[in-house]
Structures are given as C-alpha cells and as structure tokens.
C-alpha positions as CSV (number, residue, x, y, z in Angstrom):
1,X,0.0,0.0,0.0
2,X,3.0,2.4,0.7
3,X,4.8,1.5,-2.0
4,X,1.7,2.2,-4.4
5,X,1.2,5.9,-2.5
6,X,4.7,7.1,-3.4
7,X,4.4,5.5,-7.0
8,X,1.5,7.6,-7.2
9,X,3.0,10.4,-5.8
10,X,6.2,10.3,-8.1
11,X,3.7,9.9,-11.1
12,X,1.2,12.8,-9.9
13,X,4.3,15.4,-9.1
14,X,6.2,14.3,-12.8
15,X,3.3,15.2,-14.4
16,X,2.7,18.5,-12.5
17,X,5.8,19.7,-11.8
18,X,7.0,20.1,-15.5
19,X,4.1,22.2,-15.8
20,X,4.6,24.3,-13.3
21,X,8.3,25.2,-13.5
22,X,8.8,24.9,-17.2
23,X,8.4,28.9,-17.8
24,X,11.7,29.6,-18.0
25,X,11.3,32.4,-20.9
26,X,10.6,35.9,-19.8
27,X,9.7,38.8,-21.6
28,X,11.0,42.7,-20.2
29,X,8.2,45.5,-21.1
30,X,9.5,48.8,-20.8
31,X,6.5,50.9,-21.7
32,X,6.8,54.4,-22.5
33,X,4.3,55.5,-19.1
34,X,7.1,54.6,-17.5
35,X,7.4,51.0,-16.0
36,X,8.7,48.1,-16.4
37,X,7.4,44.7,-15.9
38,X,8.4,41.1,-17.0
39,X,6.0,38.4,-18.2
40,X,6.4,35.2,-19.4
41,X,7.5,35.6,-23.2
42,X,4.3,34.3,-24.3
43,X,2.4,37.4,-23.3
44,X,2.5,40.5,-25.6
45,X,1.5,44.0,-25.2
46,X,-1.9,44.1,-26.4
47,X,-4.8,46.7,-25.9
48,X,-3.6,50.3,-25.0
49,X,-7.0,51.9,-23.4
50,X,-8.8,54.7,-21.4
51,X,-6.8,57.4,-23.2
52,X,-3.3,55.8,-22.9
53,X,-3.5,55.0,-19.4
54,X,-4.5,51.3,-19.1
55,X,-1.9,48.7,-20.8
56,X,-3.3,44.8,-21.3
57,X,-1.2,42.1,-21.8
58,X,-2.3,39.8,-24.1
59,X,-1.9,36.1,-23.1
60,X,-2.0,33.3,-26.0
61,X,-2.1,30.2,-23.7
62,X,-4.2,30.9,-21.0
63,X,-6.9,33.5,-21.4
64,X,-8.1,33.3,-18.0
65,X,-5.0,35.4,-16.6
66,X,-5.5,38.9,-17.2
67,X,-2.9,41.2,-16.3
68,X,-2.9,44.9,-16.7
69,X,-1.1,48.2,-15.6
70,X,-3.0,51.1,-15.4
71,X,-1.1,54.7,-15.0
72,X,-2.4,57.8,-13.0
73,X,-0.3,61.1,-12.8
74,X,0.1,63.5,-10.3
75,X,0.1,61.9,-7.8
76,X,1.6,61.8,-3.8
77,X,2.3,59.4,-0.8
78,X,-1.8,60.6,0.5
79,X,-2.9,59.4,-2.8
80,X,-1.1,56.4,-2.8
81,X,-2.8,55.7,1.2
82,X,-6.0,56.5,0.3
83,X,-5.7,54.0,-3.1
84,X,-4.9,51.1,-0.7
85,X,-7.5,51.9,1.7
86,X,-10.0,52.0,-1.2
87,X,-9.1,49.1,-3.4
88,X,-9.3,46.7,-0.6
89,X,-13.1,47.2,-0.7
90,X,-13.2,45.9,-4.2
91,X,-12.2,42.5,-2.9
92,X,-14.4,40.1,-1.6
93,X,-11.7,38.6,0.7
94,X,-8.3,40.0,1.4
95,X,-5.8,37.4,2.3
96,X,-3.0,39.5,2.2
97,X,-2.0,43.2,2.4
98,X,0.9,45.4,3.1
99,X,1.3,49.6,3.0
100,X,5.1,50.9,2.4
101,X,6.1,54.4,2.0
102,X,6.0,54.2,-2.0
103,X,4.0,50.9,-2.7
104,X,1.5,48.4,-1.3
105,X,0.4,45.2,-2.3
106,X,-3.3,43.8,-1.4
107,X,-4.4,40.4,-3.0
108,X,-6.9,37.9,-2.1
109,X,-10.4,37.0,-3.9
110,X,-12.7,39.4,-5.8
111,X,-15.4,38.8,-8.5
112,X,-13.5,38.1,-11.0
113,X,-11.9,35.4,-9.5
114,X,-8.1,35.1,-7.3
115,X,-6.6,39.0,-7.7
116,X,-3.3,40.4,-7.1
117,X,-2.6,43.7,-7.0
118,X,0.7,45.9,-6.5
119,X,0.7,49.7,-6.6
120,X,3.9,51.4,-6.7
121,X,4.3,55.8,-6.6
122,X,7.5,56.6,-8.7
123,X,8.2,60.2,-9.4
124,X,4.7,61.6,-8.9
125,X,3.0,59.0,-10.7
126,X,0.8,55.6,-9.7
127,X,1.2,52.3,-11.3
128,X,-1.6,49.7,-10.5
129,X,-0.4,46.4,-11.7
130,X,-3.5,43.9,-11.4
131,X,-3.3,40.5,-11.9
132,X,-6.7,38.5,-11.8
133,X,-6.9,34.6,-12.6
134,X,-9.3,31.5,-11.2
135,X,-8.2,29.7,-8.4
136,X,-7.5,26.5,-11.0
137,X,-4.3,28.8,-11.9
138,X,-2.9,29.2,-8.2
139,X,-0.4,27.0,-8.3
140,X,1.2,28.3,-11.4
141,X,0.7,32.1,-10.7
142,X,2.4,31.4,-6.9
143,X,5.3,31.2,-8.8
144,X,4.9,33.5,-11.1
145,X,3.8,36.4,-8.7
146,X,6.7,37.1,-7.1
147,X,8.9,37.8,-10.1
148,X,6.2,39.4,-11.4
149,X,6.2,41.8,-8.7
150,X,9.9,42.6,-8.3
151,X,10.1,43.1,-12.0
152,X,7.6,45.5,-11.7
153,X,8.9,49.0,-11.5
C-alpha cells in the first residue's frame, strides 16, 4: 500500500511539476508610461486603453490570466494611502496586504476570481499592476507572482 502511494505520488508530481516550472522564458516591457514589468515571453503588449493609461497584456495560452497596468499622474504618498485603503473594498476577501512608503500590495479574492494587486508611486505618478486569474491557476501564478512583482517597476 506504501509503496503504491509514493508510486503515485512520483507519477502525480512528474506530471505536474514540468508544468509548473517549465516557464523559463521571460519577456521585459518597458512601456513608454514609465514602468517596467516582466512576463512570461508568451504574453504580448496588447490593448492600450482609457486614453493611454491602461496597458493589457495579451496572453496566448491561457486567457483566463489577465494582467494589466493602469497609470495615474500626479500623484503623492496621500494618494497612494488613500488607493490602498479603497481598493481593498473591491475584494471580496483580502488574504494579504501590506502599505510601504511608495508601494503596497493587497491580493486575495474578488469577483472576478483570485486578484493580485501591487501599486507602486514613482516620481509623482501611480502604477496599478493587477493580476486577476481563477483559483484553478494558483499553483502556477504562486510562482509566477513574485517575479512578477519585483520586476515591476
């Protein structure tokens, strides 16, 4: 019975692990509002909206992960407080939040399904990266995220 558990196992985590951990291609976007932000090489800049402000990343593989940075000028350290305290109302759970003096991240779940989001204030300007995917996809964006994330600047 043991021995037929950790066959199991062996089988289960050779068949998931490859696809988890087999995005070894990134892409770097430096877009011209002022960021930068790596993605897996499959994604490609796509719609440029809401009068240049809001960039979507197009995803071939997986349309069910949506990413997008959306830009807002003039902005200060109050506006970047009082954008944390109000996104966290649009989520319909918040596992997870923390305030800095020129970012903050909030994620958890909203409507839309599993949501990341990390704001970051960089010479008077706001950049909202949101990342929104169903909860099939946690595995794979738990390791995604966080390169994500420090990539974004």
């Amino acid at each position: 019975m043991r021995q037929t558990l950790i066959t199991i196992l062996i089988i289960l985590y050779s068949v998931v692990s490859p696809q988890l951990f087999a995005q070894t291609h990134w892409r770097t976007f430096d877009h011209k509002n002022g960021y930068t932000i790596q993605l897996p090489s499959y994604f490609s800049t796509g719609l440029l909206v809401a009068g240049g402000t809001l960039q979507w990343y197009d995803n071939t593989k997986d349309k069910e992960i949506e990413i997008t940075v959306e830009t807002f000028g003039n902005s200060s350290l109050g506006n970047l407080m009082g954008e944390f305290d109000s996104e966290q109302s649009t989520f319909t759970k918040v596992s997870y939040r923390v305030l800095k003096p020129s970012w903050y991240v909030i994620s958890g779940e909203s409507e839309q399904g599993i949501s990341y989001m990390k704001t970051i204030l960089k010479n008077g300007v706001l950049y909202h990266l949101r990342i929104t995917y169903p909860p099939t996809q946690k595995l794979l964006m738990d390791t995604w995220i966080p390169k994500i994330a420090a990539s974004f600047k």
